[in-house]
PDB file with one MODEL, atoms N, CA, C and O in Angstrom:
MODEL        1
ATOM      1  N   UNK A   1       0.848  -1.174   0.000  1.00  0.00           N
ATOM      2  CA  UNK A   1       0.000   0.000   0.000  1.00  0.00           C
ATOM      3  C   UNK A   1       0.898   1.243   0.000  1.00  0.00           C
ATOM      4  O   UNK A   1       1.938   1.250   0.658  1.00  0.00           O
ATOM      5  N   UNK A   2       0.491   2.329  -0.758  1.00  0.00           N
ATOM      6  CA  UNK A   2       1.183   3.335  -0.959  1.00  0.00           C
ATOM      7  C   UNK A   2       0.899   4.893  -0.427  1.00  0.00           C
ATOM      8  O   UNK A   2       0.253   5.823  -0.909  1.00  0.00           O
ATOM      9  N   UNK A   3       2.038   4.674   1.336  1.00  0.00           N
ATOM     10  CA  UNK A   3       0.903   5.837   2.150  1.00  0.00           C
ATOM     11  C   UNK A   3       1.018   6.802   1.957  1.00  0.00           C
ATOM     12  O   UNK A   3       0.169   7.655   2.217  1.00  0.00           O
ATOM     13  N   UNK A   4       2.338   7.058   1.324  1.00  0.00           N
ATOM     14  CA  UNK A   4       2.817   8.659   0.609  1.00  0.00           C
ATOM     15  C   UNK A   4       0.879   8.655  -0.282  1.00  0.00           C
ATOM     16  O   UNK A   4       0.171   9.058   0.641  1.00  0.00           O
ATOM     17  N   UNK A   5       0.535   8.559  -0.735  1.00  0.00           N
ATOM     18  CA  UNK A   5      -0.879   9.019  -1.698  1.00  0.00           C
ATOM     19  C   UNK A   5      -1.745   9.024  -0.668  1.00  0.00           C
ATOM     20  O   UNK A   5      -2.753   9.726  -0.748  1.00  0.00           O
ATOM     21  N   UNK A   6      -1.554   8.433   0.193  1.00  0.00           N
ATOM     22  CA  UNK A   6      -2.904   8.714   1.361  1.00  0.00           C
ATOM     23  C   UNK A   6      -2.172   9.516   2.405  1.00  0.00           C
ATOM     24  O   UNK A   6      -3.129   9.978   3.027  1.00  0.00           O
ATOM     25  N   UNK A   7      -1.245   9.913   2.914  1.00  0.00           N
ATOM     26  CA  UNK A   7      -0.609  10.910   3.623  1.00  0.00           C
ATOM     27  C   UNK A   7      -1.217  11.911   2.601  1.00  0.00           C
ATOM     28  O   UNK A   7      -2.222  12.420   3.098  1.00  0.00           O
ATOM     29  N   UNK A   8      -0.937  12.426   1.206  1.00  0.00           N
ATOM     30  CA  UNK A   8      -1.163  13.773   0.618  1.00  0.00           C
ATOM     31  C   UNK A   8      -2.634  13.338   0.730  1.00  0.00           C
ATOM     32  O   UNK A   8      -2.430  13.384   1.943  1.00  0.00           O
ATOM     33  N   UNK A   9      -3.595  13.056   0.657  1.00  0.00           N
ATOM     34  CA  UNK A   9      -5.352  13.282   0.246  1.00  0.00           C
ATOM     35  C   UNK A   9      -5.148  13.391   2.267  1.00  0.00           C
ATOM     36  O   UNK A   9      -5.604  14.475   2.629  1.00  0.00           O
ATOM     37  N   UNK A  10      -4.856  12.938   2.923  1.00  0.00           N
ATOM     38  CA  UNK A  10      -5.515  13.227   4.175  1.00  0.00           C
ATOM     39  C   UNK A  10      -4.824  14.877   4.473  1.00  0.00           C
ATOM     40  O   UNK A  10      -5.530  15.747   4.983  1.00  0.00           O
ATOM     41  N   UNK A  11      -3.316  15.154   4.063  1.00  0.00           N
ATOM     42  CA  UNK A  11      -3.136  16.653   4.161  1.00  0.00           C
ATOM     43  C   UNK A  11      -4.345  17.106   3.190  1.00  0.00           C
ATOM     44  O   UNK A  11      -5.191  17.832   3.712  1.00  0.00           O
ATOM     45  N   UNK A  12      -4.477  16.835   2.140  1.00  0.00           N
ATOM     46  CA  UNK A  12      -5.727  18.055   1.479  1.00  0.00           C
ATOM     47  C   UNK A  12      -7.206  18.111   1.758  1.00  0.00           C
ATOM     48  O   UNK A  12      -8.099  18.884   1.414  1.00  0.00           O
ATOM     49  N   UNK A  13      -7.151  16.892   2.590  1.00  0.00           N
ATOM     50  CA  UNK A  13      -8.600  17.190   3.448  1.00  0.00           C
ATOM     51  C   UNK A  13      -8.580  17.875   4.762  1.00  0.00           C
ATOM     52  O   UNK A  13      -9.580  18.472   5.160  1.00  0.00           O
ATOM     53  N   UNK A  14      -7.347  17.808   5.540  1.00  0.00           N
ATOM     54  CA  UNK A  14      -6.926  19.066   6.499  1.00  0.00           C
ATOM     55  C   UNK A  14      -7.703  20.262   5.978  1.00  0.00           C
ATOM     56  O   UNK A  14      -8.741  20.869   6.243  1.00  0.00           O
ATOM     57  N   UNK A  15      -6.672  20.307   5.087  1.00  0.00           N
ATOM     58  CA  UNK A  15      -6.972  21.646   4.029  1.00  0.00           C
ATOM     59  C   UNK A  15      -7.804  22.147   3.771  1.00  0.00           C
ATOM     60  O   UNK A  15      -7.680  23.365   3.640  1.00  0.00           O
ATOM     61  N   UNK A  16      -8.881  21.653   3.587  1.00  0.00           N
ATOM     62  CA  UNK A  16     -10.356  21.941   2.850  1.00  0.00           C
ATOM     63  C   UNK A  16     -10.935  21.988   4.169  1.00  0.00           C
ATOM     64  O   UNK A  16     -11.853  22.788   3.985  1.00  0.00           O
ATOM     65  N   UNK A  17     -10.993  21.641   5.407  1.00  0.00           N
ATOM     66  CA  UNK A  17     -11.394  21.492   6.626  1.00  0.00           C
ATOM     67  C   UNK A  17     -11.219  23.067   7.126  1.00  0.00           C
ATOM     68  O   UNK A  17     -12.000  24.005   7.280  1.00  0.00           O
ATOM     69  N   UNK A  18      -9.646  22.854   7.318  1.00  0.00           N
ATOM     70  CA  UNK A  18      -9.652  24.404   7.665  1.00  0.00           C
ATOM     71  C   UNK A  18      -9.913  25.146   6.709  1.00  0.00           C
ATOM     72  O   UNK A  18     -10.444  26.048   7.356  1.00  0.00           O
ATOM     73  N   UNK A  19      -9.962  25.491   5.652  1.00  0.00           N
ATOM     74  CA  UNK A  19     -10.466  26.578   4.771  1.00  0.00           C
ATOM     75  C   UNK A  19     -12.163  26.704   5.218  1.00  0.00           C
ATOM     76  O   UNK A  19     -12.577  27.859   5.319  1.00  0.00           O
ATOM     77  N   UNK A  20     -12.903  25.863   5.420  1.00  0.00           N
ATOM     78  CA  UNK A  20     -14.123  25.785   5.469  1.00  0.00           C
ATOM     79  C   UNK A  20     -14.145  26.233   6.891  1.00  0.00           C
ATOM     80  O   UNK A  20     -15.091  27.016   6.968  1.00  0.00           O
ATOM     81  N   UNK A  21     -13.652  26.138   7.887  1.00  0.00           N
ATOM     82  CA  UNK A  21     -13.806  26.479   9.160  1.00  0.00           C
ATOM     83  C   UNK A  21     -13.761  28.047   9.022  1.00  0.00           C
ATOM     84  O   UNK A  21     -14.697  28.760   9.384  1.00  0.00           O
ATOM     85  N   UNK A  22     -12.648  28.502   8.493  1.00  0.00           N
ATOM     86  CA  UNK A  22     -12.325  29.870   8.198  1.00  0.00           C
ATOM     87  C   UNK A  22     -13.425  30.902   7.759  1.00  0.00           C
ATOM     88  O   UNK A  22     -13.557  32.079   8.095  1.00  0.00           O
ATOM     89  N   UNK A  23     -14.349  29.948   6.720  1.00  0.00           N
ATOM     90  CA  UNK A  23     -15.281  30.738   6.162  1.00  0.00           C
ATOM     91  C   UNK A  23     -16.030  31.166   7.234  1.00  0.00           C
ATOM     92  O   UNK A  23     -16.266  32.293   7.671  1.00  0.00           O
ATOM     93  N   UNK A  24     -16.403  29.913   7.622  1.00  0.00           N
ATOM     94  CA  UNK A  24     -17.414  29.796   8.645  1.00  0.00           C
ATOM     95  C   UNK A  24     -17.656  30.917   9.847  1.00  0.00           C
ATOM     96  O   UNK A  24     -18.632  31.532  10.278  1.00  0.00           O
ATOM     97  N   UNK A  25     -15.834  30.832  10.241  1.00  0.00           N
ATOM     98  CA  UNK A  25     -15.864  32.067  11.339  1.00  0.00           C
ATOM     99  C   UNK A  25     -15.993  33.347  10.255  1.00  0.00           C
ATOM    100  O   UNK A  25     -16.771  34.175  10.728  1.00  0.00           O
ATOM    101  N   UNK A  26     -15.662  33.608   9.430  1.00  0.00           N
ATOM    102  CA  UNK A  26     -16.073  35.030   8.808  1.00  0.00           C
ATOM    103  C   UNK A  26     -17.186  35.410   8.413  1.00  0.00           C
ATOM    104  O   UNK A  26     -17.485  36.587   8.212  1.00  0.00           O
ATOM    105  N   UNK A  27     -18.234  34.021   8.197  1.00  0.00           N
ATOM    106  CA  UNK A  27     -19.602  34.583   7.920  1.00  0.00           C
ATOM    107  C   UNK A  27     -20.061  34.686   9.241  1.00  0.00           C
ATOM    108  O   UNK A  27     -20.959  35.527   9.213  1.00  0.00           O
ATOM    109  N   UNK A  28     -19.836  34.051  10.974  1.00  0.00           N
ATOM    110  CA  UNK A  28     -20.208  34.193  11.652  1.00  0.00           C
ATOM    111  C   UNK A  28     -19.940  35.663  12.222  1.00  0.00           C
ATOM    112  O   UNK A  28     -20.913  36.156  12.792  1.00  0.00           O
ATOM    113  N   UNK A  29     -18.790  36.439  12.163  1.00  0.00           N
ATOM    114  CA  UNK A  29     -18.168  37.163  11.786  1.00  0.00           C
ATOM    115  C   UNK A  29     -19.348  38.782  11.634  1.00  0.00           C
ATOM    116  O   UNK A  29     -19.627  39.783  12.296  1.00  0.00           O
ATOM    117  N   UNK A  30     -19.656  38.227  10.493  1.00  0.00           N
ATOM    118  CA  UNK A  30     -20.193  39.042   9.414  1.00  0.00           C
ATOM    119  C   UNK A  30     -21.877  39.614  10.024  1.00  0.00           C
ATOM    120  O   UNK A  30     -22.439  40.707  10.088  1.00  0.00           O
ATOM    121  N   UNK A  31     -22.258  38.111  10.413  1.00  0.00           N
ATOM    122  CA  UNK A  31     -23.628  37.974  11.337  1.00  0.00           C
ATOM    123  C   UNK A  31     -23.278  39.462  12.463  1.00  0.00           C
ATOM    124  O   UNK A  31     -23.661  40.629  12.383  1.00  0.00           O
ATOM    125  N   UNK A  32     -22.580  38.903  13.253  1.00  0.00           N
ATOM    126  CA  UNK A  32     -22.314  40.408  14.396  1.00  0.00           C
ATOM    127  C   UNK A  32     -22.042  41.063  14.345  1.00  0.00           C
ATOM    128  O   UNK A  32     -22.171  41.839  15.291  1.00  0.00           O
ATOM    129  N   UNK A  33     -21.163  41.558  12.811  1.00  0.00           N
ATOM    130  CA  UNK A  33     -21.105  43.400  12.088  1.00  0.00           C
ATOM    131  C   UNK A  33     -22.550  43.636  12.375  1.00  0.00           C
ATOM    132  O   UNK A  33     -23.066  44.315  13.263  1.00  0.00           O
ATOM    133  N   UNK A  34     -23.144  42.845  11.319  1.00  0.00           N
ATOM    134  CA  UNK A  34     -24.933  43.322  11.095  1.00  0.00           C
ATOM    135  C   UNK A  34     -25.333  43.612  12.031  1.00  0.00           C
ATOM    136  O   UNK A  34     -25.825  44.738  12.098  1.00  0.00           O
ATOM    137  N   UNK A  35     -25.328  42.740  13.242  1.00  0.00           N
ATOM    138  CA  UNK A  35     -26.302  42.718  14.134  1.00  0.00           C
ATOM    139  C   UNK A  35     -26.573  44.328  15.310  1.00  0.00           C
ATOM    140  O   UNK A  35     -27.492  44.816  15.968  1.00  0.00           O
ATOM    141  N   UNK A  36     -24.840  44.693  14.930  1.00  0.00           N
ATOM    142  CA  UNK A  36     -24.556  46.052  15.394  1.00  0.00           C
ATOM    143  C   UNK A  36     -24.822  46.901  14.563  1.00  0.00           C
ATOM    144  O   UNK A  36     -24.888  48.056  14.982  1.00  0.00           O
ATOM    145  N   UNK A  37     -25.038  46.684  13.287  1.00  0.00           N
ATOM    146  CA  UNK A  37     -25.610  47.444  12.281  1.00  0.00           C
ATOM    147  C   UNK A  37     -26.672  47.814  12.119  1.00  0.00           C
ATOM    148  O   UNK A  37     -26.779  48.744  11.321  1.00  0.00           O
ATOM    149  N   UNK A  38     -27.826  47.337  12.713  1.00  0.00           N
ATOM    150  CA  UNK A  38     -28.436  46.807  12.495  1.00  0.00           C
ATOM    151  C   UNK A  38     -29.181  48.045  13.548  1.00  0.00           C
ATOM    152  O   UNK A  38     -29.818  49.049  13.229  1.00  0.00           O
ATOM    153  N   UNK A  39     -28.722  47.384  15.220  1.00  0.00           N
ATOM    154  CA  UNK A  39     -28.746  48.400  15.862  1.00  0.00           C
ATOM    155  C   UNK A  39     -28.851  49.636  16.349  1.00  0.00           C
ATOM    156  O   UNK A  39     -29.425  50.229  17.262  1.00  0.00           O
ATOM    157  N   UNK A  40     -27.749  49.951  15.011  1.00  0.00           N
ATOM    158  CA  UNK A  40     -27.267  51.228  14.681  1.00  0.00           C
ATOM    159  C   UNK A  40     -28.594  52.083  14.178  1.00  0.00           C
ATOM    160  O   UNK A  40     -29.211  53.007  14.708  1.00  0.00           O
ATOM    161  N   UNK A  41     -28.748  51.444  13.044  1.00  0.00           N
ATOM    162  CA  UNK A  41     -29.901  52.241  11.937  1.00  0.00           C
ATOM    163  C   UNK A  41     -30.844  52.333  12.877  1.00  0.00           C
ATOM    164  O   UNK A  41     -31.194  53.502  13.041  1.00  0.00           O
ATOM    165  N   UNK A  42     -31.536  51.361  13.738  1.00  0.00           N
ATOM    166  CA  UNK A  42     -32.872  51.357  14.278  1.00  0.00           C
ATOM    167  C   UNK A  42     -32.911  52.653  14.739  1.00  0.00           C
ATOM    168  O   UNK A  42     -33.669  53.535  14.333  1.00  0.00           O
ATOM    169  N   UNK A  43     -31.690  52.787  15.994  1.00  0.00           N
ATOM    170  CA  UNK A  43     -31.550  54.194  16.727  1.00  0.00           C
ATOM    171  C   UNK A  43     -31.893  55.485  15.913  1.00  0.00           C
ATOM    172  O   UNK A  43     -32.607  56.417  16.281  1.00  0.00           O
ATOM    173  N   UNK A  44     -31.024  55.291  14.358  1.00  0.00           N
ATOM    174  CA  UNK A  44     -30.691  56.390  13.680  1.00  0.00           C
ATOM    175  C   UNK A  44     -31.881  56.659  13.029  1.00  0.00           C
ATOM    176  O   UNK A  44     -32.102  57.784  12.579  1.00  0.00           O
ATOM    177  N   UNK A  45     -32.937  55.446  12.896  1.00  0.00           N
ATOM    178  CA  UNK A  45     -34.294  55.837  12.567  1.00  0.00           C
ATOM    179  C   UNK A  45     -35.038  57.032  13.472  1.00  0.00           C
ATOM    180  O   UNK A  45     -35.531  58.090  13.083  1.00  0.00           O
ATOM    181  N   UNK A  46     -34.940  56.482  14.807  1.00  0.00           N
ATOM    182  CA  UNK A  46     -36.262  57.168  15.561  1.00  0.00           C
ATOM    183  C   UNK A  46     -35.758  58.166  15.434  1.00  0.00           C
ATOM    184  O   UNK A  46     -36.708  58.893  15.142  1.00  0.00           O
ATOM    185  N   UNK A  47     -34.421  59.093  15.448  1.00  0.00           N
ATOM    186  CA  UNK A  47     -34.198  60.393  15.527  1.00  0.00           C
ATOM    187  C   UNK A  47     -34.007  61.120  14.231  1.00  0.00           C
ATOM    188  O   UNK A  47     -33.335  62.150  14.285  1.00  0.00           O
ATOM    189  N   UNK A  48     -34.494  60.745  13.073  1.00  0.00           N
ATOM    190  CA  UNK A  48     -34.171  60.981  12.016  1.00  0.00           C
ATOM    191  C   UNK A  48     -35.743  61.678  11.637  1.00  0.00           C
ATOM    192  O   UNK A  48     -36.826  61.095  11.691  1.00  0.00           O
ATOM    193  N   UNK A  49     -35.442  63.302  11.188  1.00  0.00           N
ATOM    194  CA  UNK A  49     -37.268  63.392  10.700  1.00  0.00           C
ATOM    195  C   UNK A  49     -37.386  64.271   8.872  1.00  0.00           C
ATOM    196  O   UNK A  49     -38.213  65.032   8.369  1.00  0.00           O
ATOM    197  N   UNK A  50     -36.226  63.708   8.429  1.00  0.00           N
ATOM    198  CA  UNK A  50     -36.636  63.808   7.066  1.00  0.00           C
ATOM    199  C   UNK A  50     -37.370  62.459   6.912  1.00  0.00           C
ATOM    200  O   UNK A  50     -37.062  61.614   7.753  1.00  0.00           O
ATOM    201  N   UNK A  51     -38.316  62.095   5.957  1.00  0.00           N
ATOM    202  CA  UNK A  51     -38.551  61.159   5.058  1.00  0.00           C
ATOM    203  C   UNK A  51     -38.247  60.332   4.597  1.00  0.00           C
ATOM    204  O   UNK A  51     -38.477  59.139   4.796  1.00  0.00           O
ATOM    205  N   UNK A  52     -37.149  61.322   3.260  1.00  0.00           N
ATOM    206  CA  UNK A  52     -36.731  60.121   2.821  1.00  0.00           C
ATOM    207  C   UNK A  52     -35.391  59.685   3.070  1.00  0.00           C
ATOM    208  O   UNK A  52     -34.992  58.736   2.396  1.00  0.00           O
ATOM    209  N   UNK A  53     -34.407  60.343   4.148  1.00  0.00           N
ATOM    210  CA  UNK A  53     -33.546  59.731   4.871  1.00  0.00           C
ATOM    211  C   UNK A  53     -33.805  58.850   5.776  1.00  0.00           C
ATOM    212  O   UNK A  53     -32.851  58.201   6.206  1.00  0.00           O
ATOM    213  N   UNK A  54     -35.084  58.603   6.278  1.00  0.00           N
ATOM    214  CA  UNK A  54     -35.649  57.819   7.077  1.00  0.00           C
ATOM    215  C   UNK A  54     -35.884  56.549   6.174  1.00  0.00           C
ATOM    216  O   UNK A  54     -35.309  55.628   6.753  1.00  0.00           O
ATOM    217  N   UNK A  55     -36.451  56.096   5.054  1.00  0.00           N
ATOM    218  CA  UNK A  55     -36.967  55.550   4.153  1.00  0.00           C
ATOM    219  C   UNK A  55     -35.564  54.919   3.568  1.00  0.00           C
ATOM    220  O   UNK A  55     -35.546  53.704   3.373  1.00  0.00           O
ATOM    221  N   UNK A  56     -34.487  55.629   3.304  1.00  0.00           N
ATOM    222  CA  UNK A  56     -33.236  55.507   3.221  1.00  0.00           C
ATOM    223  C   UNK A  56     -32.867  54.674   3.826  1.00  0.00           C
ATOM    224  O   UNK A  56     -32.521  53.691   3.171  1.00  0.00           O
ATOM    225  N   UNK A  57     -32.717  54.568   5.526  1.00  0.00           N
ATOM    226  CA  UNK A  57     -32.248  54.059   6.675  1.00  0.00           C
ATOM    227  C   UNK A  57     -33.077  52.584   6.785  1.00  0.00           C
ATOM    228  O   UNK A  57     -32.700  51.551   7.338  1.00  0.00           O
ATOM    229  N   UNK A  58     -33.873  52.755   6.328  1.00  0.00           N
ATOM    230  CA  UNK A  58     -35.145  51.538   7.167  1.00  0.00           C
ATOM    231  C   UNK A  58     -34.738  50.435   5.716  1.00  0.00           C
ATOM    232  O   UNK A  58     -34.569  49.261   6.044  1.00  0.00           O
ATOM    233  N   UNK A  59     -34.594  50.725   4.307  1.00  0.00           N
ATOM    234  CA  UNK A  59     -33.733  50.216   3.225  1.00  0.00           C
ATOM    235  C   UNK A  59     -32.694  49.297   3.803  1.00  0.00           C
ATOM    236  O   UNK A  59     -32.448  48.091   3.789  1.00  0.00           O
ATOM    237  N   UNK A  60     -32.234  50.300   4.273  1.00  0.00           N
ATOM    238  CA  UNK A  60     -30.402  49.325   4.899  1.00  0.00           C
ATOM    239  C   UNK A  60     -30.906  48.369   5.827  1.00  0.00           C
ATOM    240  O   UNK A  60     -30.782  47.180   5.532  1.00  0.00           O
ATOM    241  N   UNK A  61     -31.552  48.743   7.090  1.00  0.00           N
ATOM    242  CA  UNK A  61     -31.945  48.008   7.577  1.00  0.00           C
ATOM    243  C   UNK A  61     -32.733  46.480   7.122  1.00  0.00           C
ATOM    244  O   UNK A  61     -32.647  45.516   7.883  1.00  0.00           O
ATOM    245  N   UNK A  62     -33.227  46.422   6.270  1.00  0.00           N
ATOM    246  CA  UNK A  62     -34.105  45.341   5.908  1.00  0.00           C
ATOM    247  C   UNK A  62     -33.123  44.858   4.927  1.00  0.00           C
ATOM    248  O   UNK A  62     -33.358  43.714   4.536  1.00  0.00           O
ATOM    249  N   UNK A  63     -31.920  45.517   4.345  1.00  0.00           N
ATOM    250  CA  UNK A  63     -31.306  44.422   3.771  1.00  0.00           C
ATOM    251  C   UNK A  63     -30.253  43.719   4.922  1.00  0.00           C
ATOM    252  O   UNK A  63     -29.969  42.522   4.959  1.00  0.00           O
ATOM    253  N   UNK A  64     -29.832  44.604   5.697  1.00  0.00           N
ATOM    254  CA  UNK A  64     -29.107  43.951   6.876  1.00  0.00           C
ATOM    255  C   UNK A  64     -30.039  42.611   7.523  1.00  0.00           C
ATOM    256  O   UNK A  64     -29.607  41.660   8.175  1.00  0.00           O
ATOM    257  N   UNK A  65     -30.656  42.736   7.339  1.00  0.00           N
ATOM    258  CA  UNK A  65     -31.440  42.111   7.957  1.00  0.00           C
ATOM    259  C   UNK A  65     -31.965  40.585   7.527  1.00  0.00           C
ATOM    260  O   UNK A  65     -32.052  39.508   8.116  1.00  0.00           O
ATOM    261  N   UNK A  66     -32.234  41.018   6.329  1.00  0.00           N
ATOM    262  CA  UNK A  66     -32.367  40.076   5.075  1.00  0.00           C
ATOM    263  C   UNK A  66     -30.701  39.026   5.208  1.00  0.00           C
ATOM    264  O   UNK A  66     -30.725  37.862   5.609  1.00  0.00           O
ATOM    265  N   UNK A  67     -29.571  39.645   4.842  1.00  0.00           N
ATOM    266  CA  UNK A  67     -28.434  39.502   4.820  1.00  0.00           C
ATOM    267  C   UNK A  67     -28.299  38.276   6.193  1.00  0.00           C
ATOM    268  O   UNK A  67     -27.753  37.187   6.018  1.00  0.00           O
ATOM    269  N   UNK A  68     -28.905  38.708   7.537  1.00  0.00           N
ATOM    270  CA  UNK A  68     -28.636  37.936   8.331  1.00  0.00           C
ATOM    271  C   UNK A  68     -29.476  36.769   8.604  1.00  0.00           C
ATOM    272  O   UNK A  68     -29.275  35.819   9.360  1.00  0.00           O
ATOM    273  N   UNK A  69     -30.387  37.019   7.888  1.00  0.00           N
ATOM    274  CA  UNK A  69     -31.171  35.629   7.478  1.00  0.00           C
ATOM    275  C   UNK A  69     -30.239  34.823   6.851  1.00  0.00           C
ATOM    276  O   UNK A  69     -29.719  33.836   7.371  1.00  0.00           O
ATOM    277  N   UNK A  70     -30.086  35.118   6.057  1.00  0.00           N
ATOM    278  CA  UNK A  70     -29.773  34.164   4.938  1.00  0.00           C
ATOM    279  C   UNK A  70     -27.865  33.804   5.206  1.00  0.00           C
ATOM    280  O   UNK A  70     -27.281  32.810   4.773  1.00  0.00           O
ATOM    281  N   UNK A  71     -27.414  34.619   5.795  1.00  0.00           N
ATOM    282  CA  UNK A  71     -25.964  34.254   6.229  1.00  0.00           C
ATOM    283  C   UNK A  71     -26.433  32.942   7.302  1.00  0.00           C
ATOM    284  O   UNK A  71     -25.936  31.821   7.195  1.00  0.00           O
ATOM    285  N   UNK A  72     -27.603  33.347   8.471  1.00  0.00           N
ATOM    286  CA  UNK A  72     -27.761  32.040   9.812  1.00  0.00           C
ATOM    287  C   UNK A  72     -28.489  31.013   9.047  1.00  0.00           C
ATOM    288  O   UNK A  72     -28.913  29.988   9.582  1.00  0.00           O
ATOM    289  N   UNK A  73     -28.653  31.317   7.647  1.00  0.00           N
ATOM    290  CA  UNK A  73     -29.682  29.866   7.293  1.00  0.00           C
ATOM    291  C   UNK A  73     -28.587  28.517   6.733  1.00  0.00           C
ATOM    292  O   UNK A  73     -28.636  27.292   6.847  1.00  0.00           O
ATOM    293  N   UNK A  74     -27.496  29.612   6.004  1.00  0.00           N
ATOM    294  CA  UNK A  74     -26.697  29.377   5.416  1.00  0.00           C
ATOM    295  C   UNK A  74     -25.522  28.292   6.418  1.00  0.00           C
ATOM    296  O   UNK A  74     -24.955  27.289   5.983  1.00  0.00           O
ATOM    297  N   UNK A  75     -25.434  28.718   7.467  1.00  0.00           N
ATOM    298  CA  UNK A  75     -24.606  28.201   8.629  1.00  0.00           C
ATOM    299  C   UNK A  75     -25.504  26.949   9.216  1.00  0.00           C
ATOM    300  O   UNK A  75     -24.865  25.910   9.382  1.00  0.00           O
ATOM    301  N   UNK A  76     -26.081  26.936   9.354  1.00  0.00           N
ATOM    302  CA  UNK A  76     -27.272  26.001  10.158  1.00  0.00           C
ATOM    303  C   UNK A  76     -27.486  24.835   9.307  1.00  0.00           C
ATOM    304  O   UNK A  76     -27.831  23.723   9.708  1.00  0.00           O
ATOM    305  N   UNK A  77     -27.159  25.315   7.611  1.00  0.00           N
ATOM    306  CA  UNK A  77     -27.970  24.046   7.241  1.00  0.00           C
ATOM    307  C   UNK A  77     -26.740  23.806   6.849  1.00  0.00           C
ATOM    308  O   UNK A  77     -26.922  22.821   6.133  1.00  0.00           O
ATOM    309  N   UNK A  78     -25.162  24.112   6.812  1.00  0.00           N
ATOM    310  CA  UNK A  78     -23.767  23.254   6.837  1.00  0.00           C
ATOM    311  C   UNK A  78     -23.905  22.220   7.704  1.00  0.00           C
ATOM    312  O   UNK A  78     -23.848  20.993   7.624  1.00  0.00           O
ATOM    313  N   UNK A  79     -24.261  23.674   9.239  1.00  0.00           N
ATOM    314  CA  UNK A  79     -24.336  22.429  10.264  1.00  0.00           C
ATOM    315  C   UNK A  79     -25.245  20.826  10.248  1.00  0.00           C
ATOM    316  O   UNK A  79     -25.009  19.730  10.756  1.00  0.00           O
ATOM    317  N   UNK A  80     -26.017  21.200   9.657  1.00  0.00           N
ATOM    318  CA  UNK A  80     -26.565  20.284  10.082  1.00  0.00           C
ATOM    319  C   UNK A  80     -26.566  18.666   8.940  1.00  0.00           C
ATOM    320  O   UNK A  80     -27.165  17.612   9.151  1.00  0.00           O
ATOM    321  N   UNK A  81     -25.591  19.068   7.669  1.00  0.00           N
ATOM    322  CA  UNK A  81     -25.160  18.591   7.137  1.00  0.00           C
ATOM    323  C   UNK A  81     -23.962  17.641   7.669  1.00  0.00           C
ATOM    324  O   UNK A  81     -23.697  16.441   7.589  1.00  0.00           O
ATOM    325  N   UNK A  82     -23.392  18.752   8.234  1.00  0.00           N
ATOM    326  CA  UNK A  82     -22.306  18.057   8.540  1.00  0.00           C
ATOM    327  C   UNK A  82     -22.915  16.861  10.118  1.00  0.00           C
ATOM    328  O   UNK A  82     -22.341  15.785  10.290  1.00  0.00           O
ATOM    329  N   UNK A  83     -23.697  17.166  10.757  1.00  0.00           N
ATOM    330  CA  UNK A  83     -24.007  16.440  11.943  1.00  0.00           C
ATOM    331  C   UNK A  83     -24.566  14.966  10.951  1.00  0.00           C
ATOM    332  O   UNK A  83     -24.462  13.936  11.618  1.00  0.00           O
ATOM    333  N   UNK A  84     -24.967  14.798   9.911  1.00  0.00           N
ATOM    334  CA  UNK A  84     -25.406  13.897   9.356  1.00  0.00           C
ATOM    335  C   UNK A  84     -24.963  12.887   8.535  1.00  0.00           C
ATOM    336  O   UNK A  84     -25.478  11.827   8.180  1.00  0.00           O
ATOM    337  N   UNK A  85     -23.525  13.612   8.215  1.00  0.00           N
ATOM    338  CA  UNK A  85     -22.042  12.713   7.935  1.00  0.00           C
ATOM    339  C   UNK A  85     -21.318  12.427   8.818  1.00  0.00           C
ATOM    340  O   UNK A  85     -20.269  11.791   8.707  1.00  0.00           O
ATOM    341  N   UNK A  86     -21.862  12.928   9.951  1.00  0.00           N
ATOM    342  CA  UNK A  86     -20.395  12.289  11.031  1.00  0.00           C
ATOM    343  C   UNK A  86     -21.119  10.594  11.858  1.00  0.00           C
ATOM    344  O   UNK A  86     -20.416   9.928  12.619  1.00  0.00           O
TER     345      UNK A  86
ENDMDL
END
């Protein structure tokens, strides 16, 4: 048996392991920019009394928002992929 070829595929599944972990923390990452972002606008709503800077603000918001949907749906259903191969 030839372990030099299975020594390299088990380093490049390291590999792909941590690269994928990496993502993972940066979209998790990404989730708690928003979530302070998120924050942010709400505040910057109530004191805001133009229109359409308000209308502006509440925009960002719902894509932040949107954004963090779909980043935690995105994470959840790795996870739960991965709980189903192990």
């Amino acid at each position: 048996m030839d372990f030099s070829k299975l020594n390299i595929e088990f380093s490049n599944m390291q590999n792909t392991i941590t690269k994928y972990n990496e993502i993972v923390i940066c979209i998790k990452q990404r989730i708690k920019s928003n979530d302070k972002d998120i924050i942010k606008y709400e505040t910057k709503i109530k004191n805001i009394k133009n229109i359409v800077e308000k209308d502006i603000n509440k925009l960002m918001l719902d894509i932040l928002k949107n954004e963090n949907i779909f980043l935690k749906q995105l994470v959840e259903s790795e996870e739960k992929k991965d709980e189903k191969n192990v």
